[in-house]
N, C-alpha and C positions, 0 to 999 in steps of 0.2 A: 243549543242551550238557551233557555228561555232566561230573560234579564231584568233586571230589578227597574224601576222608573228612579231615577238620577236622584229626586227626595226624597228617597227611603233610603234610612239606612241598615246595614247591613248587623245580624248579630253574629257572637262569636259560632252561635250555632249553625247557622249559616253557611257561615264561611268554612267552616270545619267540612262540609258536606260537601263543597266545590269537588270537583273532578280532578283525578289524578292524572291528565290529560299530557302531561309537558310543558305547560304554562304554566307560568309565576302568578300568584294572585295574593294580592294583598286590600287590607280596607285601610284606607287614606281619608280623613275626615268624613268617616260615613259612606265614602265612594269606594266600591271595585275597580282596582287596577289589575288589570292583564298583561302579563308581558311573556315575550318568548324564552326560553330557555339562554342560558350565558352560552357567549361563543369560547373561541379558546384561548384567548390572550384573556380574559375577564377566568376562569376560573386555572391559570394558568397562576396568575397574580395573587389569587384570592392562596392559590393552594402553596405557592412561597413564603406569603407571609405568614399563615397558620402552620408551618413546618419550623420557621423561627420563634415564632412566640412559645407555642407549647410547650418546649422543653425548659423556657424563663418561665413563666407562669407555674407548669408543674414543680420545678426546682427548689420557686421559694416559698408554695403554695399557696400563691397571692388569690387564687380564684378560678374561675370556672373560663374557660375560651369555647362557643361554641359555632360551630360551622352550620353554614342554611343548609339543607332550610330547616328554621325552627324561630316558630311563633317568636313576636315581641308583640304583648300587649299591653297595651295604652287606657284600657277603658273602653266603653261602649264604644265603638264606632272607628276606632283604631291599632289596627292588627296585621303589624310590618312584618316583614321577611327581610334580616339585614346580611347582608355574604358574611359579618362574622361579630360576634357582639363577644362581651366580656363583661362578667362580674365578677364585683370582687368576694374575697371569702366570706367576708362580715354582711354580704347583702345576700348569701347563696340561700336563704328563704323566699328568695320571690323567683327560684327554679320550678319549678314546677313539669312534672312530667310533659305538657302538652305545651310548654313555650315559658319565656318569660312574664311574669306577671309586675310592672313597673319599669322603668329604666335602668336598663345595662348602664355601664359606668362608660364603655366603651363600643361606637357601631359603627363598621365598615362599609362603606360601602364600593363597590367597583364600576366604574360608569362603564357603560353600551349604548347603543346611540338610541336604542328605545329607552332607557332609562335615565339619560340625562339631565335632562331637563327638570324631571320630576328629585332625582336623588339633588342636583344644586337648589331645589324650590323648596316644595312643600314638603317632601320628607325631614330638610333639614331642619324648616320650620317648626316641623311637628317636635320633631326628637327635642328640641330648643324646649318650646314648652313643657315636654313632660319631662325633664331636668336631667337628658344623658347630658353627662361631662364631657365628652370628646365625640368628635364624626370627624372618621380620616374620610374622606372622597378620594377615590383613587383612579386617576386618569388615562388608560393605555396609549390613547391616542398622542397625548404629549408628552407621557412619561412625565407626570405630575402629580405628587399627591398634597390635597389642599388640607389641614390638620385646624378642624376648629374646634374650639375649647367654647362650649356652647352657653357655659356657666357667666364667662365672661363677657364672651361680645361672639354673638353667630352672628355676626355680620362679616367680619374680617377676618378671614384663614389666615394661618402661614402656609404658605406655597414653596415647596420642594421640590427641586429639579436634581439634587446631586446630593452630596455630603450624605447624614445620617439623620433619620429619624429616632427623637430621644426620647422615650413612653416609658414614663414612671409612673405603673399603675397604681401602688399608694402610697400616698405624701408620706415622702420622708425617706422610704424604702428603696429598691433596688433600681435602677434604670437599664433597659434595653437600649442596644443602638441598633437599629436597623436602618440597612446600606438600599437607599432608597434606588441607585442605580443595576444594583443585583436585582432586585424587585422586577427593574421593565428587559432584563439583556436578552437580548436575540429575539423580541417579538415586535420589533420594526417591523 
């Protein structure tokens, strides 16, 4: 596969034309990221927690939960793949058949040790700017999930090892608790 010089950036159309190969590809400030497909504790995790929210989200009709892969675009030169984003109902005009167009209210992400580095860095930074509200990072390795509210301070998660996770997708409305320890069981 022939490859773009590092200072060019990538268009949506572009990106759209990549190869259905098994690898993840995303545009990150104008750059291609490649990565390998999720192992099994990463869509193991990804696929417990979208079995819990679903039926809260569909119940009070608070919005849209969508599982990867499916586009989040940012604007020229930024065009994520998050393991699970959520909008709410009042924003379900930036759905768009071929991805999201603006910021989910909520993006998940699942670390793998090819993706680490980047989902603690720059992606968080990214999602920061273009104004998602929440980025869970969810850790298999430590059974951790780090919860930052990006509105307020993306610099400093709350970090979860136990108890429950409390996600009240709109102010005022219903809260979910999810049993952060059901999340990581049996994948020591």
């Amino acid at each position: 596969m022939a490859t773009k010089p590092a200072f060019q950036h990538w268009s949506y159309a572009e990106f759209e034309r990549l190869p259905d190969d098994g690898n993840r590809y995303e545009v990150i400030a104008g750059q291609l990221v490649v990565t390998p497909s999720p192992g099994f504790a990463h869509q193991e995790i990804i696929g417990r927690l979208f079995v819990q929210m679903r039926p809260f989200v569909d119940a009070h009709r608070l919005g849209h939960l969508i599982l990867s892969p499916f586009d989040v675009l940012f604007g020229e030169g930024d065009y994520l793949v998050p393991d699970l984003s959520f909008v709410r109902a009042d924003r379900a005009a930036i759905i768009r058949k071929h991805g999201v167009e603006g910021p989910p209210d909520l993006l998940v992400e699942v670390l793998s040790e090819s993706t680490s580095f980047r989902d603690r860095g720059i992606k968080r930074e990214r999602y920061a700017h273009f104004g998602v509200a929440q980025y869970w990072v969810i850790d298999p390795r430590s059974s951790q999930i780090h919860v930052y509210r990006l509105l307020e301070d993306a610099e400093r998660p709350t970090v979860l090892t136990s108890g429950t996770l409390e996600w009240e997708p709109v102010a005022g409305g219903p809260t979910l608790s999810l049993d952060v320890a059901e999340l990581f069981r049996g994948l020591d």
